[in-house]
Each structure stands twice: as structure tokens, then as C-alpha cells.
ZAVEXKE-573069 format. One record per atom (N, C-alpha, C, CB): z, x, y. Coordinates in pm, whole numbers, padded with zeros to 5 digits, always signed. Each point is the difference from the previous one (the first is absolute). Glycine has a CB too. Example, Ala and Ser with C-alpha at 12.3 -4.5 7.8 and 13.67 -1.06 7.14 Angstrom:
2
+00780+01319-00569+00000-00089+00119+00000+00090+00120+00125-00189-00117-00197+00154+00222+00006+00082+00119+00073-00077+00109-00215+00118-00063
This chain:
271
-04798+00619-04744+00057+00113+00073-00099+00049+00107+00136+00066-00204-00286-00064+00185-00084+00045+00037-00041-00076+00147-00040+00080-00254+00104-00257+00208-00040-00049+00102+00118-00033+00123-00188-00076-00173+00322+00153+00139+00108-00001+00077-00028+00078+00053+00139-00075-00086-00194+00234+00076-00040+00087+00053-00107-00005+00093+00094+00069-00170-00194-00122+00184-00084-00031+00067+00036-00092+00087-00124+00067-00147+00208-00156+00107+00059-00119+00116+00089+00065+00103+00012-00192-00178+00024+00286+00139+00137+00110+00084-00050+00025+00062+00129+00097-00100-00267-00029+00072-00103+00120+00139-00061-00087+00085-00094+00200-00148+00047-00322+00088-00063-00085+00123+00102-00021+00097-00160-00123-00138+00273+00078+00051+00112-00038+00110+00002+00094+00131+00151-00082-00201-00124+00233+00100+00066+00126+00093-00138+00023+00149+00154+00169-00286-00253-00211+00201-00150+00030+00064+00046-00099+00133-00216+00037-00246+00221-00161+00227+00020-00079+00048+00122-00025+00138-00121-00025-00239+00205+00094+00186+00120+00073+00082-00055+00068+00100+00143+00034-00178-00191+00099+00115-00097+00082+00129-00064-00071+00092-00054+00152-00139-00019-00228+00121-00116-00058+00045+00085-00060+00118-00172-00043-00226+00272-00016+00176+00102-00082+00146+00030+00078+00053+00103-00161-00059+00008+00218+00028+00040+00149+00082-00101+00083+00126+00110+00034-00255-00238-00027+00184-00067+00079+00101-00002-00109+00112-00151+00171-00158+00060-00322+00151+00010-00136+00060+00085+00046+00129-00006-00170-00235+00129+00150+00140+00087-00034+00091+00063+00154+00083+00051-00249-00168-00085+00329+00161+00024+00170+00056-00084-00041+00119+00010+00205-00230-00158-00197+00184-00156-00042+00077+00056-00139+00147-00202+00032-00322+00281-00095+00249+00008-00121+00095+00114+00059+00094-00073-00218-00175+00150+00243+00141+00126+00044+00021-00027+00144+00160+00089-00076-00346-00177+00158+00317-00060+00079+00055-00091-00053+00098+00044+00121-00179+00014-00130+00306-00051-00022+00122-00113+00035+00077+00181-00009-00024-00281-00022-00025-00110+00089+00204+00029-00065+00102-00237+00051-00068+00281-00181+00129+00017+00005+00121+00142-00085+00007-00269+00034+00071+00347-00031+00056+00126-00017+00011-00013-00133+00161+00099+00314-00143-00055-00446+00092-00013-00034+00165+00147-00038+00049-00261-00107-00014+00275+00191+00132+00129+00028+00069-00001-00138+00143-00004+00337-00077+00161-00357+00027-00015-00112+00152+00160+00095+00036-00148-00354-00064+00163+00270+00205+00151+00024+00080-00043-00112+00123+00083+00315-00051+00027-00316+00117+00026-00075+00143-00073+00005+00096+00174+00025-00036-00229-00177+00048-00086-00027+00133+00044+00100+00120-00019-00263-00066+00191+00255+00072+00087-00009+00126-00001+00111+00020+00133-00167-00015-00191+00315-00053+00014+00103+00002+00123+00049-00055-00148-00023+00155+00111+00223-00179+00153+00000-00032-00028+00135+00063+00105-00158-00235-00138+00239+00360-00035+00115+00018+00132+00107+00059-00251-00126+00029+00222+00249-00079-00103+00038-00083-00025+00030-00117-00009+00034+00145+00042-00134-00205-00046+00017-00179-00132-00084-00033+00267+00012-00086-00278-00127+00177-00152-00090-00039+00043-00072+00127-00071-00043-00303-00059+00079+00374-00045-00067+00154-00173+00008+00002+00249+00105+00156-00273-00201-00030-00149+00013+00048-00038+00107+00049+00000-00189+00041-00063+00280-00022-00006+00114+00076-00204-00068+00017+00270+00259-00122-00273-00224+00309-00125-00038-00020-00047+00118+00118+00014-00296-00096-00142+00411+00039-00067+00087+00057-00135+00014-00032+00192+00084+00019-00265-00092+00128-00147-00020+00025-00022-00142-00065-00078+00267-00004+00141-00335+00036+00007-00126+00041-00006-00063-00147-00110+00021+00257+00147+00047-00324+00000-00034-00182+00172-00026-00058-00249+00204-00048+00256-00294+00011+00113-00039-00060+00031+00033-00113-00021-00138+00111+00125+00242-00133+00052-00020-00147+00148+00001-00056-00205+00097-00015+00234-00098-00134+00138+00010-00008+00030+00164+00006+00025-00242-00144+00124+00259+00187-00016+00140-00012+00163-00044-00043-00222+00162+00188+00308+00014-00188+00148+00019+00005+00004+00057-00116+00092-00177+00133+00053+00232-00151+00080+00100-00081-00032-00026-00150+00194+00011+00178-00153-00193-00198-00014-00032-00136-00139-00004-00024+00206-00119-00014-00266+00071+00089-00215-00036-00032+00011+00163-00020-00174-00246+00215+00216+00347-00177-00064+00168-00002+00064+00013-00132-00005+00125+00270+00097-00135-00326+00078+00016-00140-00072-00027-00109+00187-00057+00093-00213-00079-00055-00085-00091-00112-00122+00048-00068+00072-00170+00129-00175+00205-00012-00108+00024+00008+00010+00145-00074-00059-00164+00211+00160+00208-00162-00012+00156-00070-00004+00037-00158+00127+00041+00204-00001-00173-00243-00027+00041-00134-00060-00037-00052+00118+00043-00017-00165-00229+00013-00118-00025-00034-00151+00079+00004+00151-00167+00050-00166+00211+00046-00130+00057+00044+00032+00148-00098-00052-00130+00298+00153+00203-00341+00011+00075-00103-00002+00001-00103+00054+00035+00100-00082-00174-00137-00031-00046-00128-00064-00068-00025+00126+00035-00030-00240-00026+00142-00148-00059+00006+00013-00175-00037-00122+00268-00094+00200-00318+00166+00044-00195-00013-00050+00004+00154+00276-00081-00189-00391+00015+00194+00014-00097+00119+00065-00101+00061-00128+00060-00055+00158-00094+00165+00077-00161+00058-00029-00013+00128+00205-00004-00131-00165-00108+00148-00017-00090+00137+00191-00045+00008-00336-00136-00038+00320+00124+00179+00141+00004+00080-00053-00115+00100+00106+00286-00015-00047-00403+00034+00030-00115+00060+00165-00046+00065-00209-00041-00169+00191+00022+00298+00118-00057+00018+00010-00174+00027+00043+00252+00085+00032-00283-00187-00020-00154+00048+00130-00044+00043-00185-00060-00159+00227-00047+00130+00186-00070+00050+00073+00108-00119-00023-00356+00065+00123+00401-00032+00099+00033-00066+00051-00063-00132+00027+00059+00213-00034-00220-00211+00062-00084-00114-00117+00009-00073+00175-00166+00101-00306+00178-00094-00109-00034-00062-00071+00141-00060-00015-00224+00159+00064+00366-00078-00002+00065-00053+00135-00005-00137-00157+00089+00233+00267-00108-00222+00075+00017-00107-00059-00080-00110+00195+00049+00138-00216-00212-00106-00081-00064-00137-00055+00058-00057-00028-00144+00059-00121+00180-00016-00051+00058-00057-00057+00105-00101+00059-00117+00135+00072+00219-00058+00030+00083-00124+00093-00055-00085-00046+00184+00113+00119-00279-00108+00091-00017-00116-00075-00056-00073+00200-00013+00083-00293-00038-00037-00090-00091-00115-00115+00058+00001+00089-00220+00024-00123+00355-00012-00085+00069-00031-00109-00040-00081+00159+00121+00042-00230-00201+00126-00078-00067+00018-00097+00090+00114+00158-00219-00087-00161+00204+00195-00035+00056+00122-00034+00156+00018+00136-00188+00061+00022+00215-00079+00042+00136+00030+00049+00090-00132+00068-00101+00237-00085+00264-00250+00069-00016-00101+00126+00131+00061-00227-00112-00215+00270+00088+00315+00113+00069+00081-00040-00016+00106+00076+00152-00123+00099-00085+00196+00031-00059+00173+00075+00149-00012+00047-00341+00065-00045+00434+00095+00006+00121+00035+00141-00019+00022-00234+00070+00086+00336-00157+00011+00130-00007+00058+00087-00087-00066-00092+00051+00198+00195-00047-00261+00130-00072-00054+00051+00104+00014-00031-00174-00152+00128+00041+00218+00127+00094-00062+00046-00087-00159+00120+00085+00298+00050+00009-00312+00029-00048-00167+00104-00140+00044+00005+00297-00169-00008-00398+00112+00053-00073-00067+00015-00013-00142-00048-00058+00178+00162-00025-00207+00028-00045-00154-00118-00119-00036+00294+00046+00019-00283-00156+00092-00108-00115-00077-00120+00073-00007+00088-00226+00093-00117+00325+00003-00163-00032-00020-00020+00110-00104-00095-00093+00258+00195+00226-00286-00051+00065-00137-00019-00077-00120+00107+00177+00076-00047-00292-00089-00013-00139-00087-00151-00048-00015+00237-00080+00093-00285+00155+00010-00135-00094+00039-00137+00095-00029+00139-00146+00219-00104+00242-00140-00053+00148+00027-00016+00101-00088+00086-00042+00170-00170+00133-00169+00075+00174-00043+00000+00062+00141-00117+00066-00268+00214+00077+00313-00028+00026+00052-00025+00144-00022+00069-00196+00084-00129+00263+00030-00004+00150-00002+00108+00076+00034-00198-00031+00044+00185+00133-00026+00107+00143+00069+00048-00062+00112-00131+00228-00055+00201-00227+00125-00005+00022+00151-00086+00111+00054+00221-00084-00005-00280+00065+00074-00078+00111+00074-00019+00019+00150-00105-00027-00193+00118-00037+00267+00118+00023+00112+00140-00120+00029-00230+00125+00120+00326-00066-00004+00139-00099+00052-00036+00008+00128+00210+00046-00154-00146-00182+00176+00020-00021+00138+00153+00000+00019-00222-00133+00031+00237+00117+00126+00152-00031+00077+00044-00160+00030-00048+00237+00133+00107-00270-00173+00023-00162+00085+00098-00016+00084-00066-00103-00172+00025+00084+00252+00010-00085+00162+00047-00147+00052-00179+00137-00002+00286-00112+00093+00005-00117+00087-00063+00026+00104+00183-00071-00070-00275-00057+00114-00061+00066+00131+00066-00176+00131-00323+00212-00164+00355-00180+00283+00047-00128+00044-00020+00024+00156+00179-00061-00207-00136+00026+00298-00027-00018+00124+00166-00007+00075-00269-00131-00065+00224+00293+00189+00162+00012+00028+00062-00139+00088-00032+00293+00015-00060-00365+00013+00076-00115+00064+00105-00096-00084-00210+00007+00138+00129+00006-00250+00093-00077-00132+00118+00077-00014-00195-00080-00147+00198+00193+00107+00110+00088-00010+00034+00080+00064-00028-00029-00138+00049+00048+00295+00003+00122+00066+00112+00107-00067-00082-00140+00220+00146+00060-00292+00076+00141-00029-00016+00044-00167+00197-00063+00208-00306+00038-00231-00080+00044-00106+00079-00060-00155-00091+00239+00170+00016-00202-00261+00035-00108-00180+00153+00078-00002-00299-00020-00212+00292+00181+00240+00084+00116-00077+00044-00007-00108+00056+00044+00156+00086-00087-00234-00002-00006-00127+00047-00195-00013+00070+00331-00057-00137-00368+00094-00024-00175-00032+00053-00002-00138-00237-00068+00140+00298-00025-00155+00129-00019-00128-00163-00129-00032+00418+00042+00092-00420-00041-00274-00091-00088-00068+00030-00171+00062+00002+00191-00242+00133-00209+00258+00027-00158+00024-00027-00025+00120+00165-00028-00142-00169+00105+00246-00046+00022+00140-00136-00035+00020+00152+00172+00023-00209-00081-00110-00203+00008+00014-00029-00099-00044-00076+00212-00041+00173-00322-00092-00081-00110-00062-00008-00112+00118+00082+00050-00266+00000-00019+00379-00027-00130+00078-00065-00001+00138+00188-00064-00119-00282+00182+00061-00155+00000+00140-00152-00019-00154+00130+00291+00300-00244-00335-00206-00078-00064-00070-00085+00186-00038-00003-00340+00135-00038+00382-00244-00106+00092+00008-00130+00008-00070+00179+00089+00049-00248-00055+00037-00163-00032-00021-00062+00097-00098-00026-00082+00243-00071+00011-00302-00021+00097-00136-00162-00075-00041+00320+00047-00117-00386+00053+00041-00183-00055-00006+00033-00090-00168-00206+00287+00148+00099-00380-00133+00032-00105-00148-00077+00084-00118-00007-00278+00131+00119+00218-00211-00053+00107-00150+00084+00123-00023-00254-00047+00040+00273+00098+00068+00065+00110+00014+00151+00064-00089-00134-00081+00219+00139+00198-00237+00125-00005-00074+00154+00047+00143-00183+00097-00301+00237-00157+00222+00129+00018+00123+00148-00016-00102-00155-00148+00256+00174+00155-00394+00076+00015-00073+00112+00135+00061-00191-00125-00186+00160+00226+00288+00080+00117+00033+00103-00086+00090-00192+00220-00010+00138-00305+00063+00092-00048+00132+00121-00087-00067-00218-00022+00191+00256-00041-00312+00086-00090-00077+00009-00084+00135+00144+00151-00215-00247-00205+00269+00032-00085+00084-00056-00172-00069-00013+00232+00214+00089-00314-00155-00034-00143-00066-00169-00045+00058+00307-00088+00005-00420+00057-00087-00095-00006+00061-00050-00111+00060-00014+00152-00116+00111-00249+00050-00022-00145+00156+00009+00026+00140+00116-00150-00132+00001+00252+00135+00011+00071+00114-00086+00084+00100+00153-00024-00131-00291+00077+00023-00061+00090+00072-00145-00114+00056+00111+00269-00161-00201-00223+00231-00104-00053+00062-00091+00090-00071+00091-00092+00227-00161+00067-00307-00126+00062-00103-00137-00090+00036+00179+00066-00231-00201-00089+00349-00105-00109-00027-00169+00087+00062+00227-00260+00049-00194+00376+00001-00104+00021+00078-00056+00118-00111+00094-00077+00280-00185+00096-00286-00096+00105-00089-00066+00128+00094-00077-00224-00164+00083+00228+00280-00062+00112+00060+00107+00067+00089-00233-00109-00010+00281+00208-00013+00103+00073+00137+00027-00004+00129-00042+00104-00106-00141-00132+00181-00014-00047+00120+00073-00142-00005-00221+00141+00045+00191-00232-00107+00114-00095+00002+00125-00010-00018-00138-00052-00035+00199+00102-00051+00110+00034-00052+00119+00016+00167-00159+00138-00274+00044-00006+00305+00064+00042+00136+00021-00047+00136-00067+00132-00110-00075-00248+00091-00025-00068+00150+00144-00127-00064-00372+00040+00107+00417-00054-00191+00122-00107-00009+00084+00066+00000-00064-00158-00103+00123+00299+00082+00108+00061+00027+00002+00031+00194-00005+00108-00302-00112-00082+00383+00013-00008+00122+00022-00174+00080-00147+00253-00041+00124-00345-00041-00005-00137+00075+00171-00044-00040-00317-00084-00032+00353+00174-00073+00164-00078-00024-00003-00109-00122+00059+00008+00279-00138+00056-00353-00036-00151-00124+00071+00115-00089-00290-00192+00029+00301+00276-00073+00073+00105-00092+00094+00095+00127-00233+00019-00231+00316+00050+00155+00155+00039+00064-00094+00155-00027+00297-00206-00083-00300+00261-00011-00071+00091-00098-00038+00035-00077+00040+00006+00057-00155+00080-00079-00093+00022-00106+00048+00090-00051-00175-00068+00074+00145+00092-00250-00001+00109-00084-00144+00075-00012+00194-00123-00120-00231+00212+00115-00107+00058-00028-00029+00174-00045-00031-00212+00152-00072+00267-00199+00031+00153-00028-00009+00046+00106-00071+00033-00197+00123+00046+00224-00034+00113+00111-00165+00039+00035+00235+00104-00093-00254-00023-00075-00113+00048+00024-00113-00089+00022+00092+00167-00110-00100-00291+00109-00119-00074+00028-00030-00039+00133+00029-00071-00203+00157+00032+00273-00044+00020+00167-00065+00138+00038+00204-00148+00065-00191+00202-00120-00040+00167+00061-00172-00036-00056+00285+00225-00053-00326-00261-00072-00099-00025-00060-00092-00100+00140+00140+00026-00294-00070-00127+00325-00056-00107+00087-00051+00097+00133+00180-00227-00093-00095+00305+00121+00002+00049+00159-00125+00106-00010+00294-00020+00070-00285+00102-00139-00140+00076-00038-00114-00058-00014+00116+00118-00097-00115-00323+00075-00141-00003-00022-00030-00086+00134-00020+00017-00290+00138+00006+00393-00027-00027+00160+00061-00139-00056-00248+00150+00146+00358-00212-00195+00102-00142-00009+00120+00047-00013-00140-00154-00112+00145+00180+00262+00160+00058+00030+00124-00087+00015-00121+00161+00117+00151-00225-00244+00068-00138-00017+00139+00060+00033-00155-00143-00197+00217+00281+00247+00128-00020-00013+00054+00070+00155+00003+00000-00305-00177+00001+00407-00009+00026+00173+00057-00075+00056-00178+00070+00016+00230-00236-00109+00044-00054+00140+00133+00024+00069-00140-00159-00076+00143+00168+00221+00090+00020+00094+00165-00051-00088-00220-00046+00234+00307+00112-00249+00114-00027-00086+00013-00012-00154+00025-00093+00194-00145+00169-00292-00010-00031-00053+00133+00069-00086-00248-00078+00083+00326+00090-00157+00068+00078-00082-00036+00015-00189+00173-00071+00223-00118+00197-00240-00043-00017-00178+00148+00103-00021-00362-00009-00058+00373-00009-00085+00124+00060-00017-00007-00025-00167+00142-00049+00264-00110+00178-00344-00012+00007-00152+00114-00116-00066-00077+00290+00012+00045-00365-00150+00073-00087-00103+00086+00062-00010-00133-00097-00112+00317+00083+00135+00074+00082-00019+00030+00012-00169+00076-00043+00258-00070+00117-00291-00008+00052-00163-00134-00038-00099+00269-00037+00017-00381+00033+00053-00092-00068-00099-00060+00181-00024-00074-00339+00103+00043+00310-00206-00077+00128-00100-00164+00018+00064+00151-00081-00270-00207+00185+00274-00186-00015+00029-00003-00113-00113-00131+00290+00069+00008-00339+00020-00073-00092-00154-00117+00035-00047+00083-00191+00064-00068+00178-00191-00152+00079-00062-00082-00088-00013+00077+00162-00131-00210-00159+00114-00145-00085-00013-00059+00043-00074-00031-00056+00171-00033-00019-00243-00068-00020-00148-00126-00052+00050+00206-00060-00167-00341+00094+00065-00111-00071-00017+00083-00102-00127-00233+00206+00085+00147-00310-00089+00031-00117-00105-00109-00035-00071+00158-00092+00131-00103+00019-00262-00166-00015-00086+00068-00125-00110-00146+00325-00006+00049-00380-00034+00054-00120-00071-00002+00051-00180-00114-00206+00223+00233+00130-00285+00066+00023-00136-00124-00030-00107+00268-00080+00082-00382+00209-00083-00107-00045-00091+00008+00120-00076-00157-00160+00138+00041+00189-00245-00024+00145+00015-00068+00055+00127-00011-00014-00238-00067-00036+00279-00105+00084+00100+00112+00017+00138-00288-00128-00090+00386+00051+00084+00123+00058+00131+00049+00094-00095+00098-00216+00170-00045+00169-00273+00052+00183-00096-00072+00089+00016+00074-00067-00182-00196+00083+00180-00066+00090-00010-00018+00071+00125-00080-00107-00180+00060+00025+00295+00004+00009+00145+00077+00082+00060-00050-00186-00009+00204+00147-00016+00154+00037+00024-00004+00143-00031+00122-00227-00067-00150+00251-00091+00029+00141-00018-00146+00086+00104+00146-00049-00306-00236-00015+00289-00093+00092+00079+00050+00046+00126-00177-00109-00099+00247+00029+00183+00039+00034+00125+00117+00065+00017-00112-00163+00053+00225+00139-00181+00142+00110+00001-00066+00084-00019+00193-00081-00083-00280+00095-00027-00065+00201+00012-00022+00027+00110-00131+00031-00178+00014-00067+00257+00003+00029+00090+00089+00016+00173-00156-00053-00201+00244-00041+00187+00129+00024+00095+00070+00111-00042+00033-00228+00045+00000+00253-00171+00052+00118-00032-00023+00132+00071-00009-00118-00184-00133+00140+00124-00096+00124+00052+00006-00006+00124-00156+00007-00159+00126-00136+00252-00026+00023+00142+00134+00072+00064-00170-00217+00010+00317+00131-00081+00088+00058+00056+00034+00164-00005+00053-00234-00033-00078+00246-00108+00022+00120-00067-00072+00093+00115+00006-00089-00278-00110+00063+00309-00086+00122+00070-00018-00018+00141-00128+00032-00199+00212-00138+00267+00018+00019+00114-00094-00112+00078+00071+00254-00055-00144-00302-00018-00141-00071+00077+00065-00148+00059-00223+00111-00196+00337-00142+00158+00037-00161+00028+00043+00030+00127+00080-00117-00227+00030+00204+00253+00013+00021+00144-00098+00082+00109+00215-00023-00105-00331+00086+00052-00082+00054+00060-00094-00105+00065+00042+00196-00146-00048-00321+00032-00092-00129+00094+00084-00069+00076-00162-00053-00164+00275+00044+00141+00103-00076+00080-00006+00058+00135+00154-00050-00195-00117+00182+00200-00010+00078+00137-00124-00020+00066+00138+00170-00081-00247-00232+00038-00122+00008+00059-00040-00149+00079-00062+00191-00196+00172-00268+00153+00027-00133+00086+00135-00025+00103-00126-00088-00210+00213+00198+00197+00125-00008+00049+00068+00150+00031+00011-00231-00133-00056+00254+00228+00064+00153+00038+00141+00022-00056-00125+00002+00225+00136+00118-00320+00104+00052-00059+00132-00020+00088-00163+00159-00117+00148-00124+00235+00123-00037+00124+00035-00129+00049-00067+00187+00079-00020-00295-00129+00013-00149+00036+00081-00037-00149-00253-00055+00183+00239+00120-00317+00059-00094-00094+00150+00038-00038-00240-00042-00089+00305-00082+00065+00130+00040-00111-00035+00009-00115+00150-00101+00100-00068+00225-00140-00119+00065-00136+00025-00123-00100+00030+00317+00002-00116-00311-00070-00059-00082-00103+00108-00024-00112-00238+00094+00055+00234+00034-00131+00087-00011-00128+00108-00058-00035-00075+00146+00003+00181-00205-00060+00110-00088+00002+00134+00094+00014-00135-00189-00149
């Protein structure tokens, strides 16, 4: 009896002993953040002053905030888009990415966070193509012009067939210099990032005829930080809903937002 009893407590001892392990492991000091080479401003862009380069934007200011409130250090890298997603799924590299949006496959893949800001989506096209503009373009109509879109990208809002679309270019400046040569009909894109581009002096939507015009019935879309299906992304995830919470709760998410995008330049945020 004496020695069932004693075998129990080592066990239970033994229990503890993991538990803390794995709390200890589980419990983060530093966090390394990737997102898109191609930019995504202003939520994560280059911003370079006194001749010093760094990452800056809405989501890098979010991040940093709550982490840095809970004393976790990290590093923020932008590499390719596809290689940022590997990475965190195989939370290897990275152990989160600042911009998704939601899909079904990749919550399969992913956790994600809150939404913590929306964007608008956009047709943007050239009035020579359409002088008399998209207006309410019937779906069987639009499937038979080509539209340009960045690779990797999600485009599940458009129910458009994706053999159909041109996904091959990764940077916007490209994207766009083939929507002006006539290699794409038109592009989808957020609103707020052309506005994002034009503020950091890449006024991709100046050119002479350019037109833009809102997704007819598409919803804002919300954006998520992402983190891979471990504990330390569990653990991650909830750290940052607390904190999206609070930020929203007290006003601070749109107070940094406004500080990249004049209150009078945005369509409000919320859904």
C-alpha cells in the first residue's frame, strides 16, 4: 500500500514537473514576425528616414504594442509572401504573419486572430477599356475579361474561375504596369493600400485614365495576424486577441490607424 502511495506522488510530482516544462516552453520571450516582400502599406511597408531603413505601418504598431506590453521581444522580416506563409505553417522560421485575410483552407492550416482592421475592395481599370465604366457588370459578363491579381493571394470574394484570372506578378507596381500595357482587362485590390502606396510617394492609381470603382455587394474584409497550429501559436493567438480587444475597446486601434491615413481619406473601417 505504502509503495502504491509513493508511486502516485512521484507520478503526481512528476506531472508537475511537465506542466511547468511545458507552461516555461510554451511562454514566449521573443516572437519572429514575417509579412510581404511586396508591401502592404499602410499596415507593413519600408519607411526610410535619415537615410535608415525600417519596417513600419498600422499592423508592425499593433504588434509591437502588445508584445512590448508583455515584455516579448521580436524581429519583423519581410520576405516573398509564399515563403512567408510556409514558414509559419511549419513553424519553423516565423512564428506569425501581421495581414490575412480569412479563408476556409488556410484556417485548416492556420490559427487566426481578431480581425483588427477592414479594408474596401476594388475594381481598378483604365477608362479606355471601359469608357462607359464596370456599373453594375452582371458576374457572366466580368468572367469574360482577364483580371489581375498578386500570387498567393486570396481572391475567394470574387467567385470568379481562377484559370481565368492572371495571378502571376507579386509586386503592385507590376501588377499595374500590365493592367496599363493591356495584358489584364482589370485589377482587384483594397482601396486602402492604393491610398497606403500613394502616401509612400507610389502613386499607382495617377495614371492618366485611371478608374476605381467599389466590388458590387462585397462586405469590408477583415485581416488577421496568423500563427501556426502549435501551443506556442495557441499561446500567441490568445496573447494578441487580448490585446486587440483592449486596443479596440479603448480606442487606440483607430487612433494608430489615423496616424497613417487621415480620418477624411478613409472608408471607415468597421464592417
Amino acid at each position: 500500500m505504502r509503495r502504491r502511495f509513493t508511486r502516485f506522488v512521484l507520478a503526481l510530482l512528476w506531472l508537475l514537473i511537465v506542466q511547468d516544462v511545458y507552461a516555461a516552453e510554451t511562454e514566449l520571450s521573443f516572437v519572429r514576425i514575417c509579412d510581404d516582400a511586396g508591401e502592404w502599406p499602410p499596415y507593413t511597408f519600408y519607411r526610410v528616414e535619415n537615410g535608415k531603413k525600417e519596417i513600419a505601418g498600422y499592423a508592425v504598431d499593433v504588434a509591437r504594442e502588445i508584445l512590448e506590453s508583455n515584455h516579448i521581444k521580436y524581429s519583423i522580416e519581410l520576405p516573398s509572401w509564399k515563403r512567408c506563409l510556409l514558414e509559419v505553417r511549419k513553424a519553423r522560421q516565423f512564428d506569425m504573419l501581421l495581414n490575412a485575410s480569412y479563408t476556409e483552407e488556410r484556417s485548416k492550416q492556420y490559427l487566426y486572430s481578431l480581425p483588427y482592421y477592414w479594408t474596401h475592395l476594388y475594381f481598378f481599370y483604365l477608362q479606355q477599356r471601359f469608357p462607359d465604366g464596370l456599373g453594375e457588370m452582371e458576374k457572366r459578363l466580368l468572367d469574360t475579361y482577364v483580371i489581375g491579381g498578386l500570387s498567393g493571394y486570396n481572391y475567394t470574394y470574387l467567385e470568379h474561375p481562377g484559370d481565368s484570372m492572371d495571378t502571376d506578378s507579386v509586386t503592385y507596381d507590376h501588377l499595374f504596369l500590365k493592367l496599363r500595357s493591356g495584358k489584364v482587362d482589370l485589377i482587384t485590390a483594397d482601396y486602402e493600400i492604393m491610398q497606403g502606396f500613394a502616401h509612400k510617394g507610389l502613386d499607382l492609381i495617377a495614371t492618366p485614365g485611371m478608374q476605381y470603382t467599389p466590388i458590387p455587394n462585397s462586405p469590408p474584409q477583415g485581416y488577421h495576424m496568423m500563427f501556426p497550429r502549435t501551443p506556442e501559436g495557441e499561446y500567441l493567438k490568445a496573447l494578441m486577441d487580448t490585446g486587440i480587444t483592449k486596443m479596440q475597446k479603448d480606442g487606440r486601434l483607430q487612433e494608430i490607424l489615423d496616424s497613417y491615413i487621415s480620418p477624411t481619406e478613409q472608408v471607415r473601417s468597421d464592417p
